[in-house]
Structures are given as C-alpha cells and as structure tokens.
C-alpha positions as CSV (number, residue, x, y, z in Angstrom):
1,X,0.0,0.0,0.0
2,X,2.6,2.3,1.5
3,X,4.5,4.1,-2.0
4,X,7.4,5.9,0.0
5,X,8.9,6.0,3.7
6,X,6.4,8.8,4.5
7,X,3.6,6.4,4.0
8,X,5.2,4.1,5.6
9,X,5.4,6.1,8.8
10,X,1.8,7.0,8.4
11,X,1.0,3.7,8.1
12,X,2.3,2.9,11.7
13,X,-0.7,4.7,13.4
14,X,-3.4,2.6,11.7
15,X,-5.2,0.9,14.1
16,X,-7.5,-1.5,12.8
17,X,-11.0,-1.8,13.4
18,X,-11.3,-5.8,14.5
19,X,-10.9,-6.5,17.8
20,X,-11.7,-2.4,18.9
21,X,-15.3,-1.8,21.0
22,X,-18.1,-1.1,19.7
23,X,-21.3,1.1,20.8
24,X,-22.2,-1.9,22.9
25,X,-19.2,-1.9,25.1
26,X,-20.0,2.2,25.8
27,X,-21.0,2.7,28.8
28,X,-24.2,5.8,28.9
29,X,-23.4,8.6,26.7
30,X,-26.2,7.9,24.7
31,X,-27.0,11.0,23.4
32,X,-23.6,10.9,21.9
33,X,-23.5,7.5,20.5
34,X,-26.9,8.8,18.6
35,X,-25.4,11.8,17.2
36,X,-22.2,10.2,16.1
37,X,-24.5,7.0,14.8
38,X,-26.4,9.3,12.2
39,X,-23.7,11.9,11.5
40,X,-19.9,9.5,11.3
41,X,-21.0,6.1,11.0
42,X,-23.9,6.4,8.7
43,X,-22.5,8.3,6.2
44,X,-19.2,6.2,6.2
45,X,-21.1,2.5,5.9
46,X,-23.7,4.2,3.6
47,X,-22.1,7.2,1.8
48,X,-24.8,6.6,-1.5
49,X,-27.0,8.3,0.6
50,X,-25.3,11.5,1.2
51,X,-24.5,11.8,-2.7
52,X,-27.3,14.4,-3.5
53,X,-28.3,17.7,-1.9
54,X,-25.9,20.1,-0.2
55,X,-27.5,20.1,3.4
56,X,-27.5,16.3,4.5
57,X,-23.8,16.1,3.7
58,X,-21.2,13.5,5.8
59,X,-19.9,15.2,8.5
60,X,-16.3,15.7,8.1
61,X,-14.7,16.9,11.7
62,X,-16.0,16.0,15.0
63,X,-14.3,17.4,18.2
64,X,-14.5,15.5,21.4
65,X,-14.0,17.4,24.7
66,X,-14.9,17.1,28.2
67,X,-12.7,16.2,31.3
68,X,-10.4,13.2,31.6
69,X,-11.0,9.8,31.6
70,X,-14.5,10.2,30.3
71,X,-13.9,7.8,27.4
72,X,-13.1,10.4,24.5
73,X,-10.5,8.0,22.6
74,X,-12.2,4.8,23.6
75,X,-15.8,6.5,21.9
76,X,-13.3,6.9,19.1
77,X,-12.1,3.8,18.5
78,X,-16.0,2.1,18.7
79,X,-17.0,5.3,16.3
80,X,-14.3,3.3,13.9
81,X,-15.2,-0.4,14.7
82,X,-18.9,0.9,13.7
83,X,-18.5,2.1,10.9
84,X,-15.7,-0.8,9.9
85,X,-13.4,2.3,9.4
86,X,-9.2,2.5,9.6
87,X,-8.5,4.5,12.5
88,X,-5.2,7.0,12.1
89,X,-4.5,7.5,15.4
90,X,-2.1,10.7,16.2
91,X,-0.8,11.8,19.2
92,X,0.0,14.8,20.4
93,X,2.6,14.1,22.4
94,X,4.0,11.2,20.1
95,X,4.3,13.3,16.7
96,X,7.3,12.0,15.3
97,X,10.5,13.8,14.2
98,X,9.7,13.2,10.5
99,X,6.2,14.8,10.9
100,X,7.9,18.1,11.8
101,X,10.8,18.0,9.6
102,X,8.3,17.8,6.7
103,X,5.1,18.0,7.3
104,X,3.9,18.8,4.0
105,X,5.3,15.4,2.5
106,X,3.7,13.4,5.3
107,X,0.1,15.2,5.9
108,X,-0.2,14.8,2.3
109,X,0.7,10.8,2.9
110,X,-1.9,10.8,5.7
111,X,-4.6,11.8,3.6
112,X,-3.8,10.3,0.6
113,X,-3.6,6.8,2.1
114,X,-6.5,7.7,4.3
115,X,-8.7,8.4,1.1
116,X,-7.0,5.2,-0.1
117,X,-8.0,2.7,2.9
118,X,-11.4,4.8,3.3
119,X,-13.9,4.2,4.9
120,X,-11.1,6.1,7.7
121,X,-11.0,8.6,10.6
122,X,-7.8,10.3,11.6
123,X,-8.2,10.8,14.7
124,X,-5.8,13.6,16.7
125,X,-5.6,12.7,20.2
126,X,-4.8,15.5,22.7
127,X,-5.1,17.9,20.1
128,X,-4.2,21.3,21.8
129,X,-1.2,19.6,22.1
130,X,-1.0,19.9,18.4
131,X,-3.2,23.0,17.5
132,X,-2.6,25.4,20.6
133,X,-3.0,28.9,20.7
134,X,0.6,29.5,21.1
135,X,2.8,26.7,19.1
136,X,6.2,26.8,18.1
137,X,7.1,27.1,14.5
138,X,7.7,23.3,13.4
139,X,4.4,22.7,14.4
140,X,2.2,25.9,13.7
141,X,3.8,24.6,10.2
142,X,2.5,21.0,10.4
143,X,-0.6,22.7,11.6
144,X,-0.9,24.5,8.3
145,X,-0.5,21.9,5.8
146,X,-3.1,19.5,8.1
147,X,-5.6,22.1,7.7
148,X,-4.7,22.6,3.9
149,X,-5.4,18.5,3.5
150,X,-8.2,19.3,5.8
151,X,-10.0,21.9,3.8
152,X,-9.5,19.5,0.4
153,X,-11.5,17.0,2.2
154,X,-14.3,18.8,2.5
155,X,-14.6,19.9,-0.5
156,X,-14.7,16.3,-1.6
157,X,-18.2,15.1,0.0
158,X,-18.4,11.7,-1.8
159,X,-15.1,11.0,0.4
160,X,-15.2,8.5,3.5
161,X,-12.8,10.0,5.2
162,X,-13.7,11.6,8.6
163,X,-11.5,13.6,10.8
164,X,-12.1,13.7,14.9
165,X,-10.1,14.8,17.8
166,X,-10.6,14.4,21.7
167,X,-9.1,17.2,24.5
168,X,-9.5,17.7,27.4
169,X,-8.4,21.9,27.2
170,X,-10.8,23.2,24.8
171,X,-10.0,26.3,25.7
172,X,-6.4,26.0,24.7
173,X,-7.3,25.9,21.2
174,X,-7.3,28.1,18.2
175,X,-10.8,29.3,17.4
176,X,-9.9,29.0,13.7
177,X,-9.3,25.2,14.5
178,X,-12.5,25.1,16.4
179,X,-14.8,26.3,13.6
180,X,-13.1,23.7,11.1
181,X,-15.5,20.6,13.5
182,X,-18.8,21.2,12.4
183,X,-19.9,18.7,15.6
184,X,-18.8,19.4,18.6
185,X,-19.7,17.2,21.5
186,X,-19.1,17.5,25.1
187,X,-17.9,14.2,27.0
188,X,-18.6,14.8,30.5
189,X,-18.5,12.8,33.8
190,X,-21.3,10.2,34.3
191,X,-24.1,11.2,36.3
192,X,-25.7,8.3,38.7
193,X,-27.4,6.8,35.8
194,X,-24.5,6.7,33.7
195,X,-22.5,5.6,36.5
196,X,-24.9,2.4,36.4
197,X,-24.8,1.6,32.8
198,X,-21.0,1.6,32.9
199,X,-20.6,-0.8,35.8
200,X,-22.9,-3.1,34.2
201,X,-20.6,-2.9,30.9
202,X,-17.6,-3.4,33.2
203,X,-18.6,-5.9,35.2
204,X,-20.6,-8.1,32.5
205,X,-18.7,-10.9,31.8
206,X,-17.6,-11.1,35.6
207,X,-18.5,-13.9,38.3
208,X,-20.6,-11.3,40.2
209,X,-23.3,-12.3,44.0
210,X,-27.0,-12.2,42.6
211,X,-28.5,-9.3,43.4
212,X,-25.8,-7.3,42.9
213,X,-26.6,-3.3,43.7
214,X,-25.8,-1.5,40.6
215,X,-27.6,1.5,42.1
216,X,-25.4,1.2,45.6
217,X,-22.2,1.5,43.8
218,X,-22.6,4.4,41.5
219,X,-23.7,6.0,44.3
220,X,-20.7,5.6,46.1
221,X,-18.9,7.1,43.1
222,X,-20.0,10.5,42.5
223,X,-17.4,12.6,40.9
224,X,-15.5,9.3,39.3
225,X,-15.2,9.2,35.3
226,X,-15.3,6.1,33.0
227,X,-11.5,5.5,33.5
228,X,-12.1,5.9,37.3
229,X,-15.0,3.3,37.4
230,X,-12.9,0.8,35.5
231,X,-10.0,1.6,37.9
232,X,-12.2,0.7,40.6
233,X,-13.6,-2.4,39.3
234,X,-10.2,-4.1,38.3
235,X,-9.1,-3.3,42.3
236,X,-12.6,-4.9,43.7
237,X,-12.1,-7.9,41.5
238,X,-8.8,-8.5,43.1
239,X,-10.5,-8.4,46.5
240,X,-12.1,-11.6,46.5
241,X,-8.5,-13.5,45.2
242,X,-6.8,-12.0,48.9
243,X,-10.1,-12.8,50.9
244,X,-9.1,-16.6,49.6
245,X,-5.6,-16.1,50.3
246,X,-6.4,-15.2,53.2
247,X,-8.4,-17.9,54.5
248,X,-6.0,-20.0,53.0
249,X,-3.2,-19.1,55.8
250,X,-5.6,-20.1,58.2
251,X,-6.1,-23.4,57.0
252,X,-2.6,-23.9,57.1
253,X,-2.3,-23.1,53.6
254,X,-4.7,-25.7,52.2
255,X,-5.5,-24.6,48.4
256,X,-9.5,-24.1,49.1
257,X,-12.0,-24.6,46.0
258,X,-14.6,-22.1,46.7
259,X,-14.5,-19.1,44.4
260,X,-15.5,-15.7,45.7
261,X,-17.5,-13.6,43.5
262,X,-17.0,-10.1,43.3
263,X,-19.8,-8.5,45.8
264,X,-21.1,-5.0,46.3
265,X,-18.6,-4.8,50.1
266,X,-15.7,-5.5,47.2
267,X,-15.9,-2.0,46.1
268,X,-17.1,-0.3,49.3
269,X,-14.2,-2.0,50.9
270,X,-12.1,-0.5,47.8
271,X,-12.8,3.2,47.5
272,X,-11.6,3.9,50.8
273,X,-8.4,4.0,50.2
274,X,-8.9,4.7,46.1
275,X,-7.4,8.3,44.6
276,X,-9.9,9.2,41.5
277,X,-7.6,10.5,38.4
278,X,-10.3,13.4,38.5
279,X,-10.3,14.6,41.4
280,X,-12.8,17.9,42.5
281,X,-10.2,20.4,42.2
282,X,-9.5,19.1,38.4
283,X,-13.0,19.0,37.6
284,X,-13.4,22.8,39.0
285,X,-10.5,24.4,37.0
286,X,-11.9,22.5,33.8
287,X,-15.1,24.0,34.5
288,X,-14.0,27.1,34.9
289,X,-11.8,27.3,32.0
290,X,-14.2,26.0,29.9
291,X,-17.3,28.5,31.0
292,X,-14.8,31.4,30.3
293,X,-14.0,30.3,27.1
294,X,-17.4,29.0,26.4
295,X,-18.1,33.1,26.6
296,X,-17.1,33.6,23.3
297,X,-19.7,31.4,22.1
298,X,-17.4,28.5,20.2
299,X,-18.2,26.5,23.2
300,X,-20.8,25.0,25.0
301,X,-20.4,23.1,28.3
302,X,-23.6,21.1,29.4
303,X,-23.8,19.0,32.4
304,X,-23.7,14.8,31.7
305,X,-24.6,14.8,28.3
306,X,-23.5,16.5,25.1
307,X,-23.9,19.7,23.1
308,X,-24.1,19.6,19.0
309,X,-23.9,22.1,16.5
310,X,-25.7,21.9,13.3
C-alpha cells in the first residue's frame, strides 16, 4: 500500500478496526452515541446516501471534549469499529520527528492513504497539544499543511474520510481550528445513571453475587469518570482472590476450591483507600476554563450529556 517512507510512517498509526469496541461496550453517553450514529457512521457505511443535496452532507470533523478519563478516545475507537473504518490514530505528544521535519510530505501521505484505505477517521488525540493557541514554529507549520489537507476533504463530499479529535483543554485551542469541526460534543462525567450503565458494561462478563446493587455502587462514586469506574472495578475484583488467600493461611495453607464472587462490600471495601484520576479540584479548574471560554460562544459546556452544533 505504503508508495514511499512517509507512508510508511503514516501507516504505523493505523489501528485497525477488529478486535476495537463497539457502541455496545459504551458505557451511557447515549445521546452521543446517537449523534455520532447518524452523523460519522452512517455516512461512512452508507455514503450513497449522502451523494445528493448540499445540506444532508457526511460530516467531516468532529471534536471530542470534556474532562479526563470520560472515554473520549475509547468512543473513538468504537466510532471506527462501527462504521468498519481504519482509524489514524495521532498523538500529540508522540508526533514524530519526521512529521515536523516535513510536514507537507507526510500530511499529504496521511490523507492520501487515508482516502486510499477509506472508509477512515484520523483521529488527533490531545489535540491542543497539536493546534494550541501559542505553538512553536515546526508545528504551527504541520498545523498548516493538516488544515490545507483538511480543507480539500471537504470539498470532496463523496469522500469517507472523517476527521475527529478528543481534549480535554478546549480552551487552549485556536478558534480557527474550532470552527473547522462542524460537531462538537461535550464528553462529561457520568451522572448516577450513567455511572450504572457503565458498571454493568464493566462488570458483564464477571462472576458477580445475585442481586448485585448496581444503584449502591454508583452511588458511592460521585465525581468518578469512566476510566475511574474501570480503575475501581479491576481493584474490587482483586478483592475476593486476597479474601481466599487469606483464609488459605488459616487453613494452614490448604488450596481451598470455593470461588468468591465479586460482591457490592468488594468495592465499598475499595474506594476507601482509592485516589480518583479526577479529582474535584481538576474537575473545578476545567469548569472554569471551559465556561470562560465557552463566553465567546465556540463552546458549549452542558452537564452529563453532550452539546451539537448543526
């Protein structure tokens, strides 16, 4: 496929869609899911549709935002197993020398090959690590030529290539790079609901005591995102394994048989001495970053769910 060594190294960041999650294995954020359903994965499994007209047209940038650990890049990567899509997957803090020494020659590689192996998404994860405000020159110039390739893309409607990004510092962006995502959705932390949905994802193919209290657990997690939950889980499944260990050195360390399921206690037990990744003081200062940028009116920050622009 690759025709040179800069589509070689573009090549490297394709992560293919088998094996990724899908919708199903998303926790909540169902309003998002919908929106990114009917305006990304539609379009890329069924572009015939989108062919005529000039206002149903495929969607060509989506922006991701909201604080961490809320499942920006995991949404990504089911968006992609969806829709069957190749997923370029760039990082801001992993852009490689040879991006910056020329960026012309490889963002041309990215989206030729992307148009190439469509249906695709390049996906640019932490992007105000890429397009901040204030950048230094190598890359306010890989900047430029993305945008360039950007701007040809959608011009091109009948193409399946879609281009998404996730932060977590909106506000550190260039507006001119905001207004290039026509959708821009807000990834927030789960509400008790949410919360619920989540645990049942994460805990779904686990040995787990009937009656398990879904409910009593996300309540006990107010203020934990999706990374946080699954944190959490993976500790109280351990739990059980050193309660058997445990009665094994009683027994005079006598294997014993009986398998302990994972019970509600297990993460009660757990959170106690459990540091959430976001904790209050984070989720404040995003908050209050993000409703004095949102002032300008690029912006939008709305409570557990998610904000579009059509």
């Amino acid at each position: 496929v690759a025709k040179d060594e800069f589509e070689e190294a573009v090549l490297s960041t394709v992560l293919a869609p088998n094996g990724a999650p899908k919708f199903d294995d998303v926790g909540a954020l169902e309003d998002v899911k919908k929106i990114l359903g009917e305006h990304v994965v539609v379009p890329l499994l069924r572009p015939e549709h989108f062919a005529k007209g000039a206002l149903a047209c495929p969607c060509k940038g989506v922006l991701l935002y909201g604080p961490p650990g809320t499942g920006k890049t995991y949404l990504t990567k089911a968006v992609a197993a969806q829709s069957s899509a190749n997923l370029f997957w760039l990082r801001g803090n992993s852009i490689e020398y040879k991006w910056l020494e020329d960026p012309k020659r490889m963002t041309r590689a990215l989206f030729s090959i992307a148009r190439r192996l469509a249906p695709s998404i390049i996906f640019l994860d932490e992007i105000d690590s890429i397009f901040a405000i204030q950048a230094g020159e190598a890359m306010t110039r890989f900047k430029s030529e993305f945008i360039y390739g950007w701007d040809r893309l959608m011009s091109g409607i009948a193409e399946s290539v879609v281009v998404m990004a996730a932060t977590c510092r909106p506000f550190h962006l260039d507006e001119s790079v905001i207004q290039k995502f026509p959708k821009r959705l807000c990834v927030d932390l789960p509400d008790l609901s949410s919360r619920e949905k989540i645990l049942v994802v994460l805990l779904a193919k686990e040995e787990i005591e009937n009656g398990f209290d879904f409910k009593g657990v996300a309540e006990l997690t107010d203020g934990y995102s999706a990374n946080d939950l699954k944190n959490l889980t993976v500790a109280a499944a351990y739990r059980p394994v050193r309660e058997m260990l445990e009665l094994e050195k009683v027994n005079d360390l006598l294997p014993i048989s009986i398998y302990c399921f994972v019970n509600s206690s297990s993460f009660s037990g757990q959170k106690k001495c459990f540091w959430t990744a976001t904790a209050s003081r984070t989720k404040a200062t995003y908050n209050t970053g993000l409703r004095e940028y949102s002032g300008g009116g690029m912006l939008l920050y709305v409570k557990c769910c998610c904000q579009a622009f059509f």
